[in-house]
PAVEX-275552 format. One record per residue (C-alpha): residue in three letters; chain; x, y, z. Coordinates in pm, 1 decimal, always signed. Layout:
[lovex "ALA"; "A"; [X; Y; Z]]
...
***
This chain:
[lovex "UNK"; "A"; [+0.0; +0.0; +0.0]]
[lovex "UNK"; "A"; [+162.5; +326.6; -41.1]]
[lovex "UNK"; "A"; [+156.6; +541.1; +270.0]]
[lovex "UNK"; "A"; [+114.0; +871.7; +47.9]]
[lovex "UNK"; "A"; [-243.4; +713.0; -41.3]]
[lovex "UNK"; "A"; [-359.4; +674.3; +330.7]]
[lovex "UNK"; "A"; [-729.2; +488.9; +359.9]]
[lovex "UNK"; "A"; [-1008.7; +672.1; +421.1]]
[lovex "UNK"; "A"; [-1204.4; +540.9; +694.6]]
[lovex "UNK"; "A"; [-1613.6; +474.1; +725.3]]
[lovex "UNK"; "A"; [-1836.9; +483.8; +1001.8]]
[lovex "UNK"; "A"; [-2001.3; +152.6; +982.2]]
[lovex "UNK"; "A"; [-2354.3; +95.3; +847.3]]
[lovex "UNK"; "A"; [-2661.2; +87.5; +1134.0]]
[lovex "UNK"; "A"; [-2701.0; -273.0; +1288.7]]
[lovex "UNK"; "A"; [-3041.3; -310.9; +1134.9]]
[lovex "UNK"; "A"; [-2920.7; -241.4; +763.5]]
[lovex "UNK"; "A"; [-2830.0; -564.1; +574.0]]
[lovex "UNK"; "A"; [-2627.3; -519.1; +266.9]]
[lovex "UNK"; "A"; [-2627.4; -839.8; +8.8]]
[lovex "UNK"; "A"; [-2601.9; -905.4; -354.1]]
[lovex "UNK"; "A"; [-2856.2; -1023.9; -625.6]]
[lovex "UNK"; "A"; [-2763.5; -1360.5; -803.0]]
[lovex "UNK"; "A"; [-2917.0; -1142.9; -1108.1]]
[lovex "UNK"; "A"; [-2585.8; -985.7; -1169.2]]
[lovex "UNK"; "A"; [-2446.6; -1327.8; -1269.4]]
[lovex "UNK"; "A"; [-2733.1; -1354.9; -1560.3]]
[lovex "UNK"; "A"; [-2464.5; -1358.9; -1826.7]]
[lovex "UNK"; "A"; [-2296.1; -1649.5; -1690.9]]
[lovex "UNK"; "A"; [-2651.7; -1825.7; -1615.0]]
[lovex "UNK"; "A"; [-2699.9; -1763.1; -1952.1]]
[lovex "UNK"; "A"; [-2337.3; -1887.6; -2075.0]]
[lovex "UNK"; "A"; [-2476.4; -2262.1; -1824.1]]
[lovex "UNK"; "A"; [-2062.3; -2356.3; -1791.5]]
[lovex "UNK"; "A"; [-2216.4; -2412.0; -1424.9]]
[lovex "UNK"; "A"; [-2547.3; -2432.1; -1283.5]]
[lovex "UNK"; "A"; [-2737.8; -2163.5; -1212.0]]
[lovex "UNK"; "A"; [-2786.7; -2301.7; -819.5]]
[lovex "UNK"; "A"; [-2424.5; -2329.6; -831.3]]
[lovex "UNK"; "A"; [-2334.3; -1978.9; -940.6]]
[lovex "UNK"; "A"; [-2580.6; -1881.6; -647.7]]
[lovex "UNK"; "A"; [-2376.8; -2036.9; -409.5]]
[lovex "UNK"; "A"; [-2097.1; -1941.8; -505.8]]
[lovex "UNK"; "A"; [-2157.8; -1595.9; -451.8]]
[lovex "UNK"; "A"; [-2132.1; -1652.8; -71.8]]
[lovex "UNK"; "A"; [-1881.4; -1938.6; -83.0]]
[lovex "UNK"; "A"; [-1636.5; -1661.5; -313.9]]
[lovex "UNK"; "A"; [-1703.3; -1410.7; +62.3]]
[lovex "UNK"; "A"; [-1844.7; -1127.7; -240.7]]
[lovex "UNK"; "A"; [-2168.7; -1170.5; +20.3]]
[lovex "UNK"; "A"; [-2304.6; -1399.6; +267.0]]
[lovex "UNK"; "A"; [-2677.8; -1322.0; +192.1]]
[lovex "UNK"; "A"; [-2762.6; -1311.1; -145.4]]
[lovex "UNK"; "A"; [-3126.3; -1265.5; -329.0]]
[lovex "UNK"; "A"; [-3203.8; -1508.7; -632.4]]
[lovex "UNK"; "A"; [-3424.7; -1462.4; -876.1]]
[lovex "UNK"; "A"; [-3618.9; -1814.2; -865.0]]
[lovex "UNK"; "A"; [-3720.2; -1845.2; -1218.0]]
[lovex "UNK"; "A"; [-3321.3; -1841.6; -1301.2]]
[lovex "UNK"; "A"; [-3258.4; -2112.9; -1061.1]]
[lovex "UNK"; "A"; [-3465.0; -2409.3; -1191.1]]
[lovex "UNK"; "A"; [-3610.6; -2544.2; -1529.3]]
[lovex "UNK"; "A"; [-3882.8; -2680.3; -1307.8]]
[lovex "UNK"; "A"; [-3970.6; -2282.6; -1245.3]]
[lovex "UNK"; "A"; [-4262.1; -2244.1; -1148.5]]
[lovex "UNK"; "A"; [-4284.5; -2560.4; -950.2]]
[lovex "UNK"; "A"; [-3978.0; -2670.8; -816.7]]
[lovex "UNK"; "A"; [-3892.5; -2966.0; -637.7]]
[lovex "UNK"; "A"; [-3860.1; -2990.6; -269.2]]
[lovex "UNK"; "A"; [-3526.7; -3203.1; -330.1]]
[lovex "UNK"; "A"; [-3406.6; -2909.0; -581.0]]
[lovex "UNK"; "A"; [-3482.9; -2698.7; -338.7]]
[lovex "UNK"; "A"; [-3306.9; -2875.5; +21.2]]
[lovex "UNK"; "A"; [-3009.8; -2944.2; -200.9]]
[lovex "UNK"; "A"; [-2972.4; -2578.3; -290.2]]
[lovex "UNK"; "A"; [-3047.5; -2491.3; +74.5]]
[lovex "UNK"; "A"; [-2817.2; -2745.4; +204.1]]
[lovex "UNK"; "A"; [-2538.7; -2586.0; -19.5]]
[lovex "UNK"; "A"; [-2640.6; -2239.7; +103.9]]
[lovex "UNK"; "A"; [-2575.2; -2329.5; +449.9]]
[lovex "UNK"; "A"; [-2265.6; -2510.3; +429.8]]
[lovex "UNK"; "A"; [-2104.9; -2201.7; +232.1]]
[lovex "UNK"; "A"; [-2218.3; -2028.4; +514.0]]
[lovex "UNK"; "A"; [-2472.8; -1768.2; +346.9]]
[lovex "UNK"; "A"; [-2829.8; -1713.5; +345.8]]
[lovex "UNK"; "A"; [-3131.0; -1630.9; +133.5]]
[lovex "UNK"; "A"; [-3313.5; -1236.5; +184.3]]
[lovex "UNK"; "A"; [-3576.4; -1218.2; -126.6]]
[lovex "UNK"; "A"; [-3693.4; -1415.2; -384.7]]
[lovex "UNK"; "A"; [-3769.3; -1316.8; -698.6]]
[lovex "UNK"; "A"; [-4084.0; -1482.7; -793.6]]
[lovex "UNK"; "A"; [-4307.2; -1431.3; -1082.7]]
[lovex "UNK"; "A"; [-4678.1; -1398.2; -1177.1]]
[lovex "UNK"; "A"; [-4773.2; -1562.7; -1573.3]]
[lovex "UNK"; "A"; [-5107.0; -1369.8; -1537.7]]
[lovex "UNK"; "A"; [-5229.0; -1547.9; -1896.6]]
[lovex "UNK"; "A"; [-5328.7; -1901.3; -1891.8]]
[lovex "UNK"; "A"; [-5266.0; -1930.7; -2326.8]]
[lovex "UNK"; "A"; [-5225.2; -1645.6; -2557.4]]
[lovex "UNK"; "A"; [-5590.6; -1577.4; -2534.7]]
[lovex "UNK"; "A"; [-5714.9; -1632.2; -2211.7]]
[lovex "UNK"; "A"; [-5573.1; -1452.4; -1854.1]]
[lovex "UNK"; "A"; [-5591.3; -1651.5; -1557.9]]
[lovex "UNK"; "A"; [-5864.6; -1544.5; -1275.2]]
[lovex "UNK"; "A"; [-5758.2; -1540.0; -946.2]]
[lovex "UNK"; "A"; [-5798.3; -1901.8; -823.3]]
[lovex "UNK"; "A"; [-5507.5; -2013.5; -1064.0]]
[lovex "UNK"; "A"; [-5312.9; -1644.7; -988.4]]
[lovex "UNK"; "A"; [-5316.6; -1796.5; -653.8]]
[lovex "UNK"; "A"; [-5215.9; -2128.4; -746.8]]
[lovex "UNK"; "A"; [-4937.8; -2037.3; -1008.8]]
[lovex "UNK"; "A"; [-4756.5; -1861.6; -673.9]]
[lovex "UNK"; "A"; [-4781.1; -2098.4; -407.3]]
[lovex "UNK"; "A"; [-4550.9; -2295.4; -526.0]]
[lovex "UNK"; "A"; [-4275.0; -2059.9; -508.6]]
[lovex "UNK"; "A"; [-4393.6; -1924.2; -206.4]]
[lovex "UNK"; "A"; [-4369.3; -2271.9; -66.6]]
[lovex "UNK"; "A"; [-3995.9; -2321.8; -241.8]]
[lovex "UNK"; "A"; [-3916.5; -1991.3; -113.3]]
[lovex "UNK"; "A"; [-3984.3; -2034.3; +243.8]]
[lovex "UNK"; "A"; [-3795.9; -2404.8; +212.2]]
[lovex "UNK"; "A"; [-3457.0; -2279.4; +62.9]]
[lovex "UNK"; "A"; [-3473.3; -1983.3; +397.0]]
[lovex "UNK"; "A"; [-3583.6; -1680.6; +242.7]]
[lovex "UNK"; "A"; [-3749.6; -1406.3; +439.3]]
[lovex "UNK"; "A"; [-3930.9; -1279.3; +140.9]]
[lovex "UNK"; "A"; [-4023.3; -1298.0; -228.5]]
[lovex "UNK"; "A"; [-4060.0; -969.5; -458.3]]
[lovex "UNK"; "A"; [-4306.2; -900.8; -744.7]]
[lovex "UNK"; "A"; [-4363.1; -567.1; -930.7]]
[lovex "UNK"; "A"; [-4588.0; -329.7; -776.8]]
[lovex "UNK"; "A"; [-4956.6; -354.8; -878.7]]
[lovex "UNK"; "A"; [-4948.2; -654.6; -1064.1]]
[lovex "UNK"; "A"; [-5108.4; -883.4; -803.4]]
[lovex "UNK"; "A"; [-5385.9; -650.9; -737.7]]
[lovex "UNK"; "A"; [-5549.1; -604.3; -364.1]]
[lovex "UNK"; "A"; [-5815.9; -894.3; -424.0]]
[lovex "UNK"; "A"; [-5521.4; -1147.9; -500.0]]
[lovex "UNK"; "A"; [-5326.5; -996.8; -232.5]]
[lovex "UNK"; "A"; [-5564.2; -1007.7; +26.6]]
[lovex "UNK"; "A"; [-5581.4; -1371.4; -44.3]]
[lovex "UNK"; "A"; [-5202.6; -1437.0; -9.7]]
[lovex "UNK"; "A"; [-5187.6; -1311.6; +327.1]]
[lovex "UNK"; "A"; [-5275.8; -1589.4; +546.3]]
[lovex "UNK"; "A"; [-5011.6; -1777.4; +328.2]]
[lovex "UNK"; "A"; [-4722.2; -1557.1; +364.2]]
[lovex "UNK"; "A"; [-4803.7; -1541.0; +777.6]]
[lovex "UNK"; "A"; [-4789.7; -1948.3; +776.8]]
[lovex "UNK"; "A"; [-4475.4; -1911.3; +567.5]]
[lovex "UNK"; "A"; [-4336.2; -1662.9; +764.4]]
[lovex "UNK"; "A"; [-4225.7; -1465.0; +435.6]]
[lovex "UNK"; "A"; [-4329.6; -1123.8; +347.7]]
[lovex "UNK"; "A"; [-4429.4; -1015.5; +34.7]]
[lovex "UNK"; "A"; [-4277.5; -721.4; -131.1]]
[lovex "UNK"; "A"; [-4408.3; -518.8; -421.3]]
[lovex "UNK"; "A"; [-4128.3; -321.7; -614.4]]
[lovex "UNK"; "A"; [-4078.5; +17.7; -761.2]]
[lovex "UNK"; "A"; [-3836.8; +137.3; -990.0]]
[lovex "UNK"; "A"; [-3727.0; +376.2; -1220.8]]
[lovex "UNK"; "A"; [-3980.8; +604.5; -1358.9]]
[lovex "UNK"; "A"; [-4238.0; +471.2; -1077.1]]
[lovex "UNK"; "A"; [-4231.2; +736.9; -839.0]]
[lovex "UNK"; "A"; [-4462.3; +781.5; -544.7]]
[lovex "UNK"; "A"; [-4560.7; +1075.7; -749.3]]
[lovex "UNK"; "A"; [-4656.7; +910.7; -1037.8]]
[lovex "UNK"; "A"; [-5030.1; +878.2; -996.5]]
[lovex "UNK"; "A"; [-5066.6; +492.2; -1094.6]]
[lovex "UNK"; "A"; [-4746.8; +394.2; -884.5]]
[lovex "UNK"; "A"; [-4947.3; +618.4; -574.2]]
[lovex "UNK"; "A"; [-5269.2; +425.2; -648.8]]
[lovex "UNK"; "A"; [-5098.9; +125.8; -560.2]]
[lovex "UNK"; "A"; [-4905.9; +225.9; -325.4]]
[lovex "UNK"; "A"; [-5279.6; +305.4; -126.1]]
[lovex "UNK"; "A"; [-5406.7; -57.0; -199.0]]
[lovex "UNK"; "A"; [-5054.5; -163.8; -18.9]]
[lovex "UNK"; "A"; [-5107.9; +38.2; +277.9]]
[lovex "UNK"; "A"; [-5444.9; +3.9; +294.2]]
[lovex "UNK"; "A"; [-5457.3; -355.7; +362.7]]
[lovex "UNK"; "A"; [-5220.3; -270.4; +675.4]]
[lovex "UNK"; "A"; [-5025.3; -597.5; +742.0]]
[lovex "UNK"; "A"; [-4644.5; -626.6; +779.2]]
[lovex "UNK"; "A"; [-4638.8; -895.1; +569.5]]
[lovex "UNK"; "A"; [-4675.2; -682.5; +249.0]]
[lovex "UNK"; "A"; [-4441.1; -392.6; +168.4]]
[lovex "UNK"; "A"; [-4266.7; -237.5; -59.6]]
[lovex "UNK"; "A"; [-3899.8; -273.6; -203.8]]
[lovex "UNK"; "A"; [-3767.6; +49.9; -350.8]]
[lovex "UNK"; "A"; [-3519.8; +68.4; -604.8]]
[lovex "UNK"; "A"; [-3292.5; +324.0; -668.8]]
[lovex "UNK"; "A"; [-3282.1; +338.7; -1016.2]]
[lovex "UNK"; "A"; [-3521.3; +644.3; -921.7]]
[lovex "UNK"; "A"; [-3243.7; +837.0; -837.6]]
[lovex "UNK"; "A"; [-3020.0; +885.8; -1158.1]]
[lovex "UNK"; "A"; [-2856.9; +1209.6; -1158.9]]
[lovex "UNK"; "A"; [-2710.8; +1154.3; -1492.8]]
[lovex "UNK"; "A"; [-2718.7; +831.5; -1724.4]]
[lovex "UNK"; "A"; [-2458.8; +612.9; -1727.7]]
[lovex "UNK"; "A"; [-2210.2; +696.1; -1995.1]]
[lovex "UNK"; "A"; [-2126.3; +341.0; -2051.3]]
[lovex "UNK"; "A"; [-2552.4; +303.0; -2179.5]]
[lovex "UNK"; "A"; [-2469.7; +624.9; -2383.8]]
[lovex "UNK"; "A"; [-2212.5; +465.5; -2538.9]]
[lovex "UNK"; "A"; [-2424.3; +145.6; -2647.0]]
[lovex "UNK"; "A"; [-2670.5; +345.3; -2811.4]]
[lovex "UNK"; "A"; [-2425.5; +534.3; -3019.9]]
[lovex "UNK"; "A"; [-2288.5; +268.4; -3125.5]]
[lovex "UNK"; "A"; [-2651.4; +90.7; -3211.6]]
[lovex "UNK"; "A"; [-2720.6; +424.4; -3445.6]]
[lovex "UNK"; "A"; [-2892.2; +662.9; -3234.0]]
[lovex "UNK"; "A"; [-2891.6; +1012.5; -3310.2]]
[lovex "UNK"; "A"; [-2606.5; +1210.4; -3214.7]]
[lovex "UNK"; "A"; [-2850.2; +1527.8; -3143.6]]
[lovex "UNK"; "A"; [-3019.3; +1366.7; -2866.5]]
[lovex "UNK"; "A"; [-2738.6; +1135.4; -2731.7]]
[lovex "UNK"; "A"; [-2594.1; +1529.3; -2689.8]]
[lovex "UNK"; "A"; [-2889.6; +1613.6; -2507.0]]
[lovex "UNK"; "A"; [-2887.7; +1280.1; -2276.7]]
[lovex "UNK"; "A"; [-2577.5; +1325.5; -2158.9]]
[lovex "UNK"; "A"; [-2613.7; +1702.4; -2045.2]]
[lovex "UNK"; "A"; [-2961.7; +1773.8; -1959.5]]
[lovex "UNK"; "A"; [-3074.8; +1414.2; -1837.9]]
[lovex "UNK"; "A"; [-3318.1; +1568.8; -1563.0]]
[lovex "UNK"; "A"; [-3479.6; +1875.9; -1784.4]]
[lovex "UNK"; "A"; [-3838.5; +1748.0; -1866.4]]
[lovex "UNK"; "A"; [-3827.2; +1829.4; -2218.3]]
[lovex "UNK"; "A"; [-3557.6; +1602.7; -2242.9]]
[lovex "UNK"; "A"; [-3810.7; +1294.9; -2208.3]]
[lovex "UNK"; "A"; [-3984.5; +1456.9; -2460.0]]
[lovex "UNK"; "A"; [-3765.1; +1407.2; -2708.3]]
[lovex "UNK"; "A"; [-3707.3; +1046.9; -2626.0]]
[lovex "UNK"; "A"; [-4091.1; +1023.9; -2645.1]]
[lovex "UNK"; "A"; [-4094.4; +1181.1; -3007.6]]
[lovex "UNK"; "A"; [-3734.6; +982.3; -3169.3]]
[lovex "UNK"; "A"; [-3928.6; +667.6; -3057.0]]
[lovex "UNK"; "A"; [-4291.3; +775.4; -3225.1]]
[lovex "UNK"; "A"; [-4133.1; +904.9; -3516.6]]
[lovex "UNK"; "A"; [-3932.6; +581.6; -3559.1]]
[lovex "UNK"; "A"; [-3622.8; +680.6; -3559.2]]
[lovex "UNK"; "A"; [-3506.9; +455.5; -3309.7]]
[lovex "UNK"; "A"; [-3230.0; +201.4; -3447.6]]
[lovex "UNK"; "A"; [-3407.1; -198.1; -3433.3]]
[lovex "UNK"; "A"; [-3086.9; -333.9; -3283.2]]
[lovex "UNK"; "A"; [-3104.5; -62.9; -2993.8]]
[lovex "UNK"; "A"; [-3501.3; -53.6; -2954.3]]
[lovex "UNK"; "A"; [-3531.1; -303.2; -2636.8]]
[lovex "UNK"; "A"; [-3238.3; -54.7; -2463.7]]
[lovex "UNK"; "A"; [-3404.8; +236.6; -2551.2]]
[lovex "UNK"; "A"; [-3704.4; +178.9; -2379.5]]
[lovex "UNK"; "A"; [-3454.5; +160.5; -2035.4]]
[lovex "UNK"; "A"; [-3504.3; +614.8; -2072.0]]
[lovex "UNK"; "A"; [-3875.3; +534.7; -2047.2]]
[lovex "UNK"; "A"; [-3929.8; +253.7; -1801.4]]
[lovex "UNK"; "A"; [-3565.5; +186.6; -1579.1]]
[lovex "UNK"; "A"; [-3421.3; +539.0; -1551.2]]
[lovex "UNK"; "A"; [-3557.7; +770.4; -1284.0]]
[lovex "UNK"; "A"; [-3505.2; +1159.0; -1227.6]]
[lovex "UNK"; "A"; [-3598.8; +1159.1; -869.3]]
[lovex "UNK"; "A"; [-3430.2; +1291.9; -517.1]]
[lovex "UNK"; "A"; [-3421.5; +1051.9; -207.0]]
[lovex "UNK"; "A"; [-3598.2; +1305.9; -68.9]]
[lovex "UNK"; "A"; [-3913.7; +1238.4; -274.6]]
[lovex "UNK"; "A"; [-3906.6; +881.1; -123.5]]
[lovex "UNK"; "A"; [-3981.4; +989.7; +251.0]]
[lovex "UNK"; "A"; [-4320.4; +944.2; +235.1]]
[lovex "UNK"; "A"; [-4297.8; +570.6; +175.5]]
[lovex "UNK"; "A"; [-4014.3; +425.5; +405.9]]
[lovex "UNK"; "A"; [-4245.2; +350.5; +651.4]]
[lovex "UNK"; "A"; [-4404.4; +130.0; +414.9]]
[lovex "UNK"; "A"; [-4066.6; -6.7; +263.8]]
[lovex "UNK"; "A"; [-3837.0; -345.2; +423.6]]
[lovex "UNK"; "A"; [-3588.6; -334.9; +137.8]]
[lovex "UNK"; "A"; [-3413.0; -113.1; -164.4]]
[lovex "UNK"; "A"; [-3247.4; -234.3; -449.7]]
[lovex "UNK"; "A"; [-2890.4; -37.4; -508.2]]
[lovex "UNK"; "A"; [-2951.2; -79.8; -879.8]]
[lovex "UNK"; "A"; [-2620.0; +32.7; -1043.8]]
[lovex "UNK"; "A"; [-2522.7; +27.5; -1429.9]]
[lovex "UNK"; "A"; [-2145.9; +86.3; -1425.2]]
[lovex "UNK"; "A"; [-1901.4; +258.2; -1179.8]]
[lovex "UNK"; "A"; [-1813.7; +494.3; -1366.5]]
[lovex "UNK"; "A"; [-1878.8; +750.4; -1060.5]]
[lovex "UNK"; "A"; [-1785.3; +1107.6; -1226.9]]
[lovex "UNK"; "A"; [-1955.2; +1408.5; -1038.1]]
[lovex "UNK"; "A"; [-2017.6; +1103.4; -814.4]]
[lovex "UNK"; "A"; [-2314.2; +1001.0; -996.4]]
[lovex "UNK"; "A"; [-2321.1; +673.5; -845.2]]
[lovex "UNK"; "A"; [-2242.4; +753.7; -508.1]]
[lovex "UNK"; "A"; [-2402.2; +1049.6; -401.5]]
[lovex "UNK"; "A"; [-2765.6; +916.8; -445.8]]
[lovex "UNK"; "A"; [-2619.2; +628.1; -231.8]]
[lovex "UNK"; "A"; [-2505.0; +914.4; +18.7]]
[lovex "UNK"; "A"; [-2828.6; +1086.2; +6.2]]
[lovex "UNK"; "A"; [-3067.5; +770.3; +107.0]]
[lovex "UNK"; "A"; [-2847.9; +668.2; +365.3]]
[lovex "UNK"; "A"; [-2944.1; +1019.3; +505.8]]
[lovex "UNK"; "A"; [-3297.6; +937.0; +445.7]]
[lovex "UNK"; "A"; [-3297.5; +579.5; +611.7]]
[lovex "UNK"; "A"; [-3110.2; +689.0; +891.2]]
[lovex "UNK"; "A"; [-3379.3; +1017.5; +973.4]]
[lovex "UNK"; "A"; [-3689.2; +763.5; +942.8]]
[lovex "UNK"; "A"; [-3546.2; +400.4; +1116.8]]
[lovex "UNK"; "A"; [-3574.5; +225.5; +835.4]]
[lovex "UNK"; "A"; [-3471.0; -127.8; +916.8]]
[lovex "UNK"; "A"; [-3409.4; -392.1; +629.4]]
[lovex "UNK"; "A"; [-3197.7; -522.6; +338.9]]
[lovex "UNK"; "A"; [-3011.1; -307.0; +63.2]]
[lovex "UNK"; "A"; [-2898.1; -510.3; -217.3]]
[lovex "UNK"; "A"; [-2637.2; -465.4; -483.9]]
[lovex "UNK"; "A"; [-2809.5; -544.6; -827.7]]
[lovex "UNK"; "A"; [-2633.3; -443.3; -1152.0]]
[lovex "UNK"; "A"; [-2823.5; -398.7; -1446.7]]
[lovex "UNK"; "A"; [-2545.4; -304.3; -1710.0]]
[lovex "UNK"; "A"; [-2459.8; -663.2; -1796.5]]
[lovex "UNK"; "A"; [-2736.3; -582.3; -2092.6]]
[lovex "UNK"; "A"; [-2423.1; -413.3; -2267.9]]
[lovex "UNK"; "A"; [-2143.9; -422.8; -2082.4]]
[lovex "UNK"; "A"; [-2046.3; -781.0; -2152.4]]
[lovex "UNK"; "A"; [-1693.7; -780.5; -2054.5]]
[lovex "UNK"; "A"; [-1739.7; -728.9; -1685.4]]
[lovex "UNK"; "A"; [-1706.1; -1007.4; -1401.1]]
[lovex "UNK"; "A"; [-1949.2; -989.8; -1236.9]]
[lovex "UNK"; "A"; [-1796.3; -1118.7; -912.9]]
[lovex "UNK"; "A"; [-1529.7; -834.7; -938.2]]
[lovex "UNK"; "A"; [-1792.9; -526.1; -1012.3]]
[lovex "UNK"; "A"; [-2030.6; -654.9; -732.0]]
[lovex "UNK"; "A"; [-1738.0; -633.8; -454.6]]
[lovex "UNK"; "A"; [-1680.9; -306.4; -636.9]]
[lovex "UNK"; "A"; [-2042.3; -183.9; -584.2]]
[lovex "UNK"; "A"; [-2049.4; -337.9; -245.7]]
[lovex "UNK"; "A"; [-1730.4; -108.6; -107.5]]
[lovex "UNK"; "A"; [-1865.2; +183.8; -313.8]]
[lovex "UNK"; "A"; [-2237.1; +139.0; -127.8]]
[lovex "UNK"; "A"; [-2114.2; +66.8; +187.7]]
[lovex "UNK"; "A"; [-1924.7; +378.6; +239.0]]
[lovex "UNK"; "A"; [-2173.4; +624.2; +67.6]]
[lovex "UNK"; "A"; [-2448.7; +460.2; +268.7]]
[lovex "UNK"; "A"; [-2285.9; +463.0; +604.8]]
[lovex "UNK"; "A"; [-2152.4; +872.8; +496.2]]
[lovex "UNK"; "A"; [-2481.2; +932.0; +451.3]]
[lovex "UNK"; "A"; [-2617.4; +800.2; +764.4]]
[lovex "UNK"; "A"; [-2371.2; +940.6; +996.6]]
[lovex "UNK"; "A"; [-2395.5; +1287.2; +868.9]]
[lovex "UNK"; "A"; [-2805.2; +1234.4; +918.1]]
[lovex "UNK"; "A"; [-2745.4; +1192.7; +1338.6]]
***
C-alpha cells in the first residue's frame, strides 16, 4: 500500500441495515450454463463477495414455477454449508393461462404458491413481485399464506415509478391500505439517476442513435423536455431496431428523482435495491444518491436489506461480475454509512 495514499475510513452501516447481492448480476454467466445456475448462487457466498444473497427463482430451476422440494433442500443445504443465506426471492406472476385467455384469481393464486412454498424451504425471508401486478383482491388472499410461511411479500418500484406518479401512488394506497407487515414495498434506486450512465450512452451510439439527442442525454438528463424528445425519436421511428429493447430503459428503468421524494414511503418499505449500471462515478453520480438515502434511512429508522443489483450486464459484456459486485459493495457501503452518519 503506499503510505502517500492513506485509507479513508467509514463509520459503519446501522445494525439493522443488511447489505447483500442479487444472483441477477451473474445472468450472463446463467446464460453462458458452464455451471449451474444453483451453483453460481452459491458461489456468490462461498467466493465471501456476500453472505446473503437474493435469487431470482425463475433463473434457478427449469422446473420454475414448480420446483422440487429435493431441488430446493439441495440448494439450501449448499447455502448453508457455504455459510450464506437467502433475503428475497424473486418470484413471478404468468397472469395469462394461453395467448388468449388470462388466468382469474384461483389459478393467480395457485401459479404462486408454489414458489412461495420453495421460497420459504430454501430460507428466504421474502419474495418480490412488481408493484400492482397482483392486485389487492389477490393480495388479500395471499396473506394468510405468507403469515404461515413466515415470508413477506414485497411489491417493487423502480425507475420512472415514483410515489408521485399517480398509478405507482394508487398502488401504493391498496398496499397500505390492507395494513399488514407482511406486504411492503422494495424500492429501487434506479429512481435516483442524476445523470445516465455513460457506458448506456455509449451502447446506443454505437446501435445508431442520433447524435442530437445522445448530446442532449448526456447534459440535460433531468430537464423534462428532455423525455420529450425520447418520447418523439421513438414515435417518429427513428429509433435504431438493434437498440429498440435498450431504448425503452429512458422510459421505463431510468428515474429523475431525489431521495428526498421517497420519505413518504419508508415507513411502508423493508428493502431497496442499489440498482447500479457501471461505476463509472464522475460528479459522483453513483455515489451520491447512495449518500443521500443513507441520510434518508437513517432520519426515518428504516430497518431492512439493501442489495447490490447491476443492471449493465445488458451491454457491458466484458465485466465479471464477481469483481464489479465487490466493487459496488465497497462503493455502497461507504456512501451509505456517509450518509447516515452525517443524518445523526
Amino acid at each position: 500500500m503506499n503510505p502517500r495514499c492513506p485509507v479513508t475510513q467509514h463509520p459503519p452501516l446501522p445494525d439493522a441495515w443488511t447489505l447483500t447481492a442479487s444472483a441477477f448480476n451473474w445472468t450472463p454467466e446463467v446464460i453462458r450454463a458452464e455451471r449451474s445456475a444453483p451453483d453460481i448462487a452459491v458461489g456468490i457466498v462461498a467466493d465471501d463477495v456476500a453472505p446473503v444473497i437474493e435469487v431470482e427463482l425463475g433463473q434457478l430451476w427449469r422446473s420454475f414455477p414448480t420446483p422440487t422440494d429435493e431441488e430446493a433442500d439441495e440448494f439450501a443445504s449448499a447455502l448453508v454449508t457455504a455459510g450464506g443465506a437467502v433475503s428475497i426471492v424473486g418470484v413471478s406472476l404468468d397472469d395469462w393461462a394461453t395467448p388468449t385467455r388470462r388466468r382469474d384469481d384461483d389459478e393467480r393464486l395457485a401459479f404462486l404458491l408454489p414458489q412461495l412454498r420453495t421460497s420459504h424451504r430454501i430460507g428466504a425471508a421474502g419474495v418480490r413481485l412488481p408493484i400492482g401486478q397482483a392486485g389487492r383482491p389477490l393480495l388479500e388472499r395471499l396473506r394468510p399464506h405468507l403469515h404461515e410461511l413466515d415470508l413477506t411479500l414485497y411489491e417493487e418500484i423502480q425507475g420512472q415509478q415514483t410515489p408521485q406518479n399517480p398509478v405507482t401512488a394508487a398502488a401504493i394506497e391498496s398496499l397500505a391500505a390492507i395494513d399488514d407487515p407482511r406486504v411492503r414495498l422494495l424500492v429501487d434506486v434506479s429512481m435516483l439517476m442524476p445523470a445516465l450512465p455513460d457506458s448506456y450512452l455509449d451502447a446506443l451510439a454505437t446501435g445508431g442513435v442520433s447524435s442530437d439527442l445522445l448530446a442532449r442525454l448526456r447534459t440535460a438528463w433531468l430537464e423534462s423536455d428532455t423525455m420529450d424528445a425520447v418520447v418523439g425519436m421513438l414515435r417518429s421511428g427513428g429509433v435504431p431496431r438493434r437498440v429498440q429493447t435498450m431504448y425503452m430503459n429512458l422510459l421505463v428503468r431510468f428515474g429523475r428523482s431525489r431521495a428526498e421524494d421517497l420519505r413518504g414511503v419508508v415507513p411502508l418499505t423493508g428493502a431497496f435495491h442499489l440498482k447500479f449500471w457501471d461505476l463509472d462515478d464522475t460528479a459522483d453520480r453513483v455515489s451520491q444518491p447512495l449518500r443521500d438515502l443513507g441520510a434518508l434511512l437513517a432520519s426515518t429508522g428504516f430497518r431492512g436489506t439493501l442489495t447490490s443489483e447491476w443492471g449493465g450486464h445488458e451491454w457491458l459484456d466484458d465485466e465479471d461480475a464477481s469483481d464489479i459486485t465487490r466493487r459496488h459493495l465497497s462503493l455502497a457501503r461507504a456512501a451509505l454509512a456517509d450518509g447516515a452518519a452525517a443524518s445523526t
